[in-house]
Each structure stands twice: as C-alpha cells, then as structure tokens.
N, C-alpha and C positions, 0 to 999 in steps of 0.2 A: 504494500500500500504506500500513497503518496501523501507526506503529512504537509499541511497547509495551513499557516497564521488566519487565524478571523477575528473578527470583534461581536465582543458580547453586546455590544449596541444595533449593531447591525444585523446580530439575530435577533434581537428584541423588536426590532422593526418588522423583521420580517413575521413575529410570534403576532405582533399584531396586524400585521397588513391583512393576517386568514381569521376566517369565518369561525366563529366557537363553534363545537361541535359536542358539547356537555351543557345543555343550558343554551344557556350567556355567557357560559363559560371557555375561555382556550385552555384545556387542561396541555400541560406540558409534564411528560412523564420521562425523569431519567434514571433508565436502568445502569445497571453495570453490578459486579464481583465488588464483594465486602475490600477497602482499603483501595478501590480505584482511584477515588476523588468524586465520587457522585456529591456531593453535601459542598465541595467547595465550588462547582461548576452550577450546581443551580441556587447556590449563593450570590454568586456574581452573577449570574444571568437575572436574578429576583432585583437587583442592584441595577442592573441594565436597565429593567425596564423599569423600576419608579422612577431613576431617571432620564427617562421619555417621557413620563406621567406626569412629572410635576412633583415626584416623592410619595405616589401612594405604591408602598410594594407590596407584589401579590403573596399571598401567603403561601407558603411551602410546608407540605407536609411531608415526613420523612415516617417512610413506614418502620422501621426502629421502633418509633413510637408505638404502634400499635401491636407490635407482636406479643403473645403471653409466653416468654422467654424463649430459649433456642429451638423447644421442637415447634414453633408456631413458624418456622420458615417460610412456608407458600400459603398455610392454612391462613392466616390471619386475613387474605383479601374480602370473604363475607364483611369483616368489621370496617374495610373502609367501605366498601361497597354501599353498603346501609346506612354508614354514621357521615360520612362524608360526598361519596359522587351520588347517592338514589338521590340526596335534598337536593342538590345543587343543580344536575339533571331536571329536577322538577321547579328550579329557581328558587329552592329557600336557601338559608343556609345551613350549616352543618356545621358537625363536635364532635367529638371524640374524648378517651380520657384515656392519658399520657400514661405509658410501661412506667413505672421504675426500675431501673435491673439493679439497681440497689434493696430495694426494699423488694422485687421479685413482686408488685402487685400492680393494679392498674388504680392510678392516683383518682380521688376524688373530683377535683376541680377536670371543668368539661373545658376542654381548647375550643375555641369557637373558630370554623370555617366558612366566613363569610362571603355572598355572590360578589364576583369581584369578575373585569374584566379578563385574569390567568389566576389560573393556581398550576403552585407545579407540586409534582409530585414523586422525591426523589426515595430511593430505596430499591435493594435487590426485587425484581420483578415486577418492578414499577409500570413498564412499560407490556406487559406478557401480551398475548395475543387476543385474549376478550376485551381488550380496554381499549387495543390501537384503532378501533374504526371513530373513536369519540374524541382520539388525542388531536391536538392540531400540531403537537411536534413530538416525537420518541425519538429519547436519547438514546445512546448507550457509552457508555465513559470507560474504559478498558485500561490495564497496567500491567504487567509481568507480573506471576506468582508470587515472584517471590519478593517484591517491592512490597508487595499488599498485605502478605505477613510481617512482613518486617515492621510496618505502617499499623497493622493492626493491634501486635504485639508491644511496640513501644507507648498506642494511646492506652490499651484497658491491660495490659499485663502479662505476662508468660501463664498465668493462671489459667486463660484463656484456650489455650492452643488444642487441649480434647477437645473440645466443642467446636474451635473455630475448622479444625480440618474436616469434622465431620460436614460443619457449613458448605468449606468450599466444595468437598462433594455434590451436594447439594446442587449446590449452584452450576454445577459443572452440569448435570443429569438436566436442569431443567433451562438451561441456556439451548443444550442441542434440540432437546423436546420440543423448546417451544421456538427455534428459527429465530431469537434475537438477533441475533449478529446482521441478516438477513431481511430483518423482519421491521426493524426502523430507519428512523430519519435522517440521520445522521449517526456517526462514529467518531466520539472524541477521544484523543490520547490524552490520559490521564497521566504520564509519565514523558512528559513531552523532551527532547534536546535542540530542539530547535529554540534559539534567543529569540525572546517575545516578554513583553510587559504581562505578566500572569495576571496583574489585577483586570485587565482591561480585554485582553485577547484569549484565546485558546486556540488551542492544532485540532484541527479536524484531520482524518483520515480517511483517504478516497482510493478507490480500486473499482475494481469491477462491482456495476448496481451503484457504486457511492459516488458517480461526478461529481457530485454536489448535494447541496441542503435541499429534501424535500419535504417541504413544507404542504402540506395538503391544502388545495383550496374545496 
C-alpha cells in the first residue's frame, strides 16, 4: 500500500458535505485492533470538525465504554444499538452508562448522547458490517502487532497481557469474518513514518479498492 498525508479538516469537510444516514445523524465509525490509535484519530477528527462548527464537537463514543468486561468483546453491540443508534435513528437522543474496569460494574450516572449533526463512534468493531449501510464514513486505523502490545501494555499494565492476547485473537477471527479491511472507507496508518504534523494530519493508506476516501453520498 501507498501511504498519503491528509488533513483532518479536510475530512471533516468532507464528513459533512454527505447526507446522515442515522437520523440526522452522520455516524462516523472507526474501527481498528486494540492499541492502533482508534481514540486518538477520532479525537482529532471530533477536533476537526467543531472546528468547522464554530466549536460545537460531536460526541464520541468509545465502545470500551460499554463493554461488561473482556468477555463482552462483540456481544456488547445490543447495548449501543438500543441505548445509543435505535434513539438517535429515531431522532431522540440517547445514554448509556459508562464500564468501570476498575470497579468491574457499569456506573450509575447515564452519558447523554445527544442529536447532533456527527457522532463518531470509535472502538474495536465499531465499524462491523450491520452498521456500514447507516455510516456516512468507516474507518479503520491499523499498526503492527507488536506496536499495539507494546502500547497497550505500557497504558493499563503487564497484568493485562492473559486477557489482552486472548483479545487480539478475537479481533483477528472477527476482522477476517466480517471483511473490514475491505469493507470501509478509508485505511489509516496508525503507526505512521512518514513527517507530518500529527495534531493536524494523518496517513491514509491506499492500494487496491483504496484510491481514495469514500465517503458515501
């Protein structure tokens, strides 16, 4: 593949120049493997587009949040489905109530997901194949193996690493299943070498299917 500098303004233009297709909503869904950089691409992208807005940024929900600890890997999608895209789909808005994986329970206080011109929506499987016909952009944010242990290890601990290989398994079995790689809008490298202002830009990755951002209209 051929990696290429963009701007997160210039996707943000482009998230809005299409049609929502959730609501009134433009859901923006970025998948990728746990320690890509999913959380810091649709950070800056949330950042892109308030400001285009004027500073109103669209809410991001990170499925993290919503999982009931490690065995909830794929299952947890019922709880956004319901608590999050059924309101917003029908133009209200929506809530959830946030994991701990500290405390191991789901916190009291409801996260309010309000109708807003974008919400994105980042986390492993964010993007999976019953959701792309309502996305108006699927990411997916990619890095080497072993970057992403390394990355995941130094944020929550070596305590981690039973669990987290069992993950990456996971994630390995349900990338090929469900044709991500394939299957969305874009391909950003999460482990970029190419010089570039990171607050501002990002490397896309194009190859065959990938010339370019396709942004559905």
């Amino acid at each position: 593949m051929v990696a290429v500098v963009e701007a997160y303004a210039e996707l943000a233009r482009r998230v809005l120049a299409r049609p929502a297709r959730l609501g009134r909503t433009r859901l923006v869904a970025v998948d990728g493997p746990s320690g890509a950089g999913k959380s810091v691409f649709a950070d800056r992208l949330a950042d892109a587009l308030a400001a285009l807005s004027g500073g109103d940024r669209p809410p991001v929900v990170h499925t993290d949040d919503l999982l009931d600890g490690w065995a909830d890997q794929f299952t947890f999608w019922p709880r956004l489905e319901e608590r999050v895209l059924s309101p917003l789909r029908a133009g209200r808005p929506g809530g959830y109530h946030r994991y701990s994986w500290v405390r191991r329970e789901f916190l009291p206080r409801i996260v309010p997901v309000p109708v807003t011109p974008v919400l994105i929506v980042e986390g492993v499987s964010a993007a999976r194949r019953a959701v792309r016909p309502e996305t108006t952009l699927a990411v997916l944010v990619t890095a080497p193996a072993q970057l992403r242990l390394t990355r995941a290890v130094a944020r929550d601990g070596a305590r981690i690493l039973p669990d987290l290989r069992r993950w990456h398994a996971g994630e390995r079995a349900h990338f090929d299943a469900d044709g991500t790689a394939t299957g969305v809008d874009l391909v950003v490298d999460g482990a970029p070498t190419l010089p570039h202002d990171g607050r501002h830009y990002f490397v896309r990755r194009t190859g065959p299917g990938k010339a370019g951002i396709r942004c559905r209209s």
